[in-house]
C-alpha positions as CSV (number, residue, x, y, z in Angstrom):
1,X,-73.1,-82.4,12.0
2,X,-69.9,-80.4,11.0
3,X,-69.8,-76.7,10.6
4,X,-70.3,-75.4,6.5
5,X,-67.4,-73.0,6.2
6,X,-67.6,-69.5,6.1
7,X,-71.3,-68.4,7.8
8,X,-73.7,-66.3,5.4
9,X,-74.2,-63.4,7.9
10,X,-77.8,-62.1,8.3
11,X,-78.6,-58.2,9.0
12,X,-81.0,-55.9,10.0
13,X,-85.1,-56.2,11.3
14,X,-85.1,-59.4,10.2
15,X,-82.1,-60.2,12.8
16,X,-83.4,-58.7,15.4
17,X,-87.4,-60.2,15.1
18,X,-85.0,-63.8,15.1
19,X,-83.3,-62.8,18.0
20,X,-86.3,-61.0,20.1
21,X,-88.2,-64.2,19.3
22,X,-85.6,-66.3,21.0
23,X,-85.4,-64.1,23.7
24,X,-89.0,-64.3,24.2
25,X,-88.7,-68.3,24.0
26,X,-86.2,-68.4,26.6
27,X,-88.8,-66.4,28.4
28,X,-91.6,-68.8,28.6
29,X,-89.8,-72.0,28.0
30,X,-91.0,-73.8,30.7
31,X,-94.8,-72.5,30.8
32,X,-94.5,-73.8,27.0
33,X,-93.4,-77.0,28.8
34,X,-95.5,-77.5,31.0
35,X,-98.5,-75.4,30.6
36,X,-98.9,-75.1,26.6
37,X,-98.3,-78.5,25.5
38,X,-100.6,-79.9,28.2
39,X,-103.5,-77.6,27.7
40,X,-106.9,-79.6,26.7
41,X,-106.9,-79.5,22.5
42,X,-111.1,-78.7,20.9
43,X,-111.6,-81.7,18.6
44,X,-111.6,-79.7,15.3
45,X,-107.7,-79.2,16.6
46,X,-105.9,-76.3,16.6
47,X,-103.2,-76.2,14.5
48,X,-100.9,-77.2,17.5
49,X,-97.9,-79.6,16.8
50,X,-99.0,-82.4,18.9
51,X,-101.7,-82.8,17.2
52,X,-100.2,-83.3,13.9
53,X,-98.2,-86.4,13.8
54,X,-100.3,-87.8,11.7
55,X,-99.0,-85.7,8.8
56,X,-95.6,-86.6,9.4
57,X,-96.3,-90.2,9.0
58,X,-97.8,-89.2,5.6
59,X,-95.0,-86.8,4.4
60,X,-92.1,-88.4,5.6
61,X,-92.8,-91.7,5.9
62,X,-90.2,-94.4,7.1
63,X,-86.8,-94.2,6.3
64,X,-83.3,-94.1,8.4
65,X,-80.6,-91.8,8.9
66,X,-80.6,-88.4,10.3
67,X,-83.5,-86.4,10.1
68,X,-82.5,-82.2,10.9
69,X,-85.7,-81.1,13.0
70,X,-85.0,-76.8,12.1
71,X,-87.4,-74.8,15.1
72,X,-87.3,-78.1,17.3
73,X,-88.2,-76.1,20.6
74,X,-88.8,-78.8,23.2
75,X,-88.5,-81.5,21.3
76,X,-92.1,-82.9,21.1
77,X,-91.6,-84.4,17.9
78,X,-88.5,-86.9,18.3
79,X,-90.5,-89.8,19.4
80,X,-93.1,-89.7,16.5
81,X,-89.4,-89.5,14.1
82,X,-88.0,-92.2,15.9
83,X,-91.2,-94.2,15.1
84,X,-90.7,-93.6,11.3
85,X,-87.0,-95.3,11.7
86,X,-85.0,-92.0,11.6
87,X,-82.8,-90.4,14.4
88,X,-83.4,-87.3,14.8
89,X,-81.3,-84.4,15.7
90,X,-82.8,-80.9,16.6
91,X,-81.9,-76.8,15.9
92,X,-82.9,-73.9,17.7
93,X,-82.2,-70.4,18.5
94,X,-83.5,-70.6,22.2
95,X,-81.4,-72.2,24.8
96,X,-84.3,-72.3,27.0
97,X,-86.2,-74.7,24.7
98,X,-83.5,-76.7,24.3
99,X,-83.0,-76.9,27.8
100,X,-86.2,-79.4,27.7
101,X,-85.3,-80.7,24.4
102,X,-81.9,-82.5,25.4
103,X,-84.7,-84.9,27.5
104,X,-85.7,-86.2,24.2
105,X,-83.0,-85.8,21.4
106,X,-79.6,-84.2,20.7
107,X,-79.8,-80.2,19.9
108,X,-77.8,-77.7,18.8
109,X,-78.0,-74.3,19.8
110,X,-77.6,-72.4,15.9
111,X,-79.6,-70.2,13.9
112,X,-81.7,-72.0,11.4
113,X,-80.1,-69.4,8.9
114,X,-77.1,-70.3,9.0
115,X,-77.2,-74.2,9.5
116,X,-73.7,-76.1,11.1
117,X,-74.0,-78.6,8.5
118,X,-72.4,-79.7,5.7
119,X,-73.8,-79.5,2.3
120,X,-75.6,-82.8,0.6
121,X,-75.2,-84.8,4.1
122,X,-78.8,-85.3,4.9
123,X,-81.8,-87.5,3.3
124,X,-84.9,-85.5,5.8
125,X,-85.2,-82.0,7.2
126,X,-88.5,-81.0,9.0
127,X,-89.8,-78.0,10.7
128,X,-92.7,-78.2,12.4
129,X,-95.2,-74.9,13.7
130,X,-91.8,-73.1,13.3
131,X,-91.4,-70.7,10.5
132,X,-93.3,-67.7,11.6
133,X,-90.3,-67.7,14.4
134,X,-87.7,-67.1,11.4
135,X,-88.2,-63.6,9.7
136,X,-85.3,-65.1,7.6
137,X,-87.5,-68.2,6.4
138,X,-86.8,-67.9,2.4
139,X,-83.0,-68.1,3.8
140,X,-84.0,-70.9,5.6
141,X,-85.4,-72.7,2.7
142,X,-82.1,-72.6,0.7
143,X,-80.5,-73.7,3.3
144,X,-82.5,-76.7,3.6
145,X,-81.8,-77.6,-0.1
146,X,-78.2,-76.6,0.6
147,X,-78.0,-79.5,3.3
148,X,-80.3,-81.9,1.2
149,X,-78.8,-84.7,-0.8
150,X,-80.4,-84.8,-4.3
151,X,-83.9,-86.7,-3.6
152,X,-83.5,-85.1,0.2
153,X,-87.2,-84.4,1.5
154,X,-88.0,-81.5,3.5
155,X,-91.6,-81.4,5.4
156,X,-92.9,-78.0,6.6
157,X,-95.7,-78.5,8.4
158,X,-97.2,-74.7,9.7
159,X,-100.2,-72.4,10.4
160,X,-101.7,-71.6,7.3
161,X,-100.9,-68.3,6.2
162,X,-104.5,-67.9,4.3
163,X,-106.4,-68.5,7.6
164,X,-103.7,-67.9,10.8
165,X,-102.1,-64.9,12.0
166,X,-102.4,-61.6,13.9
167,X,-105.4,-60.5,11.0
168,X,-106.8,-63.6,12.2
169,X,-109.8,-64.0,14.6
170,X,-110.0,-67.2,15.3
171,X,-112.4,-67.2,18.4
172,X,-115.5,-68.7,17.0
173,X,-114.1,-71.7,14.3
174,X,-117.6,-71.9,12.9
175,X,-117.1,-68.3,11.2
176,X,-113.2,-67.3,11.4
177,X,-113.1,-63.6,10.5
178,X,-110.1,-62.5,8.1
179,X,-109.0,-59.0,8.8
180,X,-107.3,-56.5,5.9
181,X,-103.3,-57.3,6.7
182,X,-102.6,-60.8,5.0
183,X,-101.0,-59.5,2.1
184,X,-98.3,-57.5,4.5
185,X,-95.5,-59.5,5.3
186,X,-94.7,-59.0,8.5
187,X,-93.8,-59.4,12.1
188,X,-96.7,-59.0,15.2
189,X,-97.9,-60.1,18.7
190,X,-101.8,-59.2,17.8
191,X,-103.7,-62.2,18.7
192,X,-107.4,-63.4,18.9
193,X,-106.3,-65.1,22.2
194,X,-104.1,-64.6,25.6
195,X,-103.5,-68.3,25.6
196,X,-101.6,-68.9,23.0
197,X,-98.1,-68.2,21.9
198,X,-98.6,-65.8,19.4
199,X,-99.0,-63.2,21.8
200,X,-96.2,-63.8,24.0
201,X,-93.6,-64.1,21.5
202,X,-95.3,-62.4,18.1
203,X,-95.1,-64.1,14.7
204,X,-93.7,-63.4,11.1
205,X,-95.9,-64.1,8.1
206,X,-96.0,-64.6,4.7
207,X,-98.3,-64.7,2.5
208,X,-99.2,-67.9,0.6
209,X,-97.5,-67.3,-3.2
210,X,-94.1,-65.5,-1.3
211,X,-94.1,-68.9,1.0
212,X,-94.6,-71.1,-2.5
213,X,-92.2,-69.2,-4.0
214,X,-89.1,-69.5,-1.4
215,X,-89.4,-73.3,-2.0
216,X,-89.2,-73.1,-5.5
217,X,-86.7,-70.3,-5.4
218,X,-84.3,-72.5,-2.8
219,X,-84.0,-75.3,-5.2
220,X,-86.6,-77.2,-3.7
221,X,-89.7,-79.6,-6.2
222,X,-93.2,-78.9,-4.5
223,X,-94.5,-82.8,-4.1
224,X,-97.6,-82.6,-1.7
225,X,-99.8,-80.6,-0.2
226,X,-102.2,-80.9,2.7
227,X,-104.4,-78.7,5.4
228,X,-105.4,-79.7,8.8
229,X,-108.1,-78.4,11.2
230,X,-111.6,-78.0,10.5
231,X,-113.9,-76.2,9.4
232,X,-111.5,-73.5,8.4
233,X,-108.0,-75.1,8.8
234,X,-105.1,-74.2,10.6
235,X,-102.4,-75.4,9.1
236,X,-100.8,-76.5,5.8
237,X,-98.1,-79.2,4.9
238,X,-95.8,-78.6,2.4
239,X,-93.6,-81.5,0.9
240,X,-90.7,-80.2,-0.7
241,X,-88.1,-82.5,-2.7
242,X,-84.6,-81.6,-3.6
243,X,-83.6,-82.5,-7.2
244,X,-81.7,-85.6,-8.2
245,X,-80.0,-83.5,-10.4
246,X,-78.7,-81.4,-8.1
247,X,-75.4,-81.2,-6.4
């Protein structure tokens, strides 16, 4: 990956959440590791990465070439991109998840805000339970089209912003109880559980038509859809296509 020229520089809360949350990663880096990741999954899932291959597989698909993994944090994900036929290179902010990523694919240590890449050189760009880590995300979104070739696919796979976050209570899934904050964009640690991340590192959110909207307003054609996790889910897939017209 080569640099992009002159850096679009990002200021205020929003810089700081970005760089307390990477802080916070380096923090826990290894009980995410080894502790998190290995944790015993309920059936109906969780929303958790590792258990969401599967949509990968669907919104990707095969192909070859480098595929940009934006929020890689350790890595978990290289193996199922391998399988599709692309190599996969990751970004993060924390040098502590990347210390256990470099096991499992090349990294770079950048700030998914300003990508070290040049524009139109990539055909796949996936980020994966990683945007509430980037205040910044609607700046992350354009510059995922800016990297895209025209027909470039980008695959954002996240918690679901209807159903996930610190209004939340997700302790019984048979009757999830939503909570007056969903329509506040912001930044929190509150959490229906000590186990998880959320409350170690906190979380940005946005709601569901500003999240719609920063694809639409980066450039990028809204393809697919999905949700996973029952009976309320947990997450939602978003396929994203940059125009062939574009560039």
């Amino acid at each position: 990956m080569a640099p992009h020229g002159p850096g679009r520089p990002t200021t205020g809360a929003a810089e700081e959440e970005t760089m307390v949350t990477a802080a916070a990663y380096d923090e826990i880096a290894d009980w995410y590791e080894t502790e998190f990741l290995n944790r015993p999954r309920p059936a109906a899932g969780d929303g958790h990465p590792l258990s969401l291959g599967f949509l990968l597989d669907e919104f990707l698909g095969a192909g070859s070439g480098t595929c940009l993994e934006i929020g890689c944090g350790t890595g978990v994900h290289a193996d199922r991109l391998r399988t599709l036929g692309w190599t996969p290179v990751g970004i993060d902010l924390s040098g502590g998840m990347l210390r256990h990523a470099r096991e499992r694919l090349p990294v770079v240590q950048a700030d998914a805000g300003q990508l070290p890449v040049r524009a139109g050189s990539l055909s796949a760009v996936v980020a994966v339970m990683a945007h509430t880590d980037m205040p910044q995300y609607p700046q992350v979104l354009r510059e995922v089209s800016r990297i895209l070739r025209p027909g470039g696919v980008f695959v954002h796979v996240g918690v679901h912003p209807c159903f996930c976050g610190g209004f939340a209570d997700r302790g019984d899934l048979e009757a999830v109880v939503i909570r007056p904050g969903y329509l506040d964009g912001h930044w929190t640690k509150a959490s229906w559980t000590d186990k998880g991340v959320r409350d170690k590192v906190g979380a940005s959110h946005l709601p569901l038509p500003e999240l719609l909207h920063g694809f639409l307003d980066a450039g990028l054609t809204l393809d697919r859809f999905a949700e996973g996790g029952a009976p309320t889910p947990a997450v939602l897939a978003i396929k994203g296509t940059k125009s062939r017209c574009s560039g």
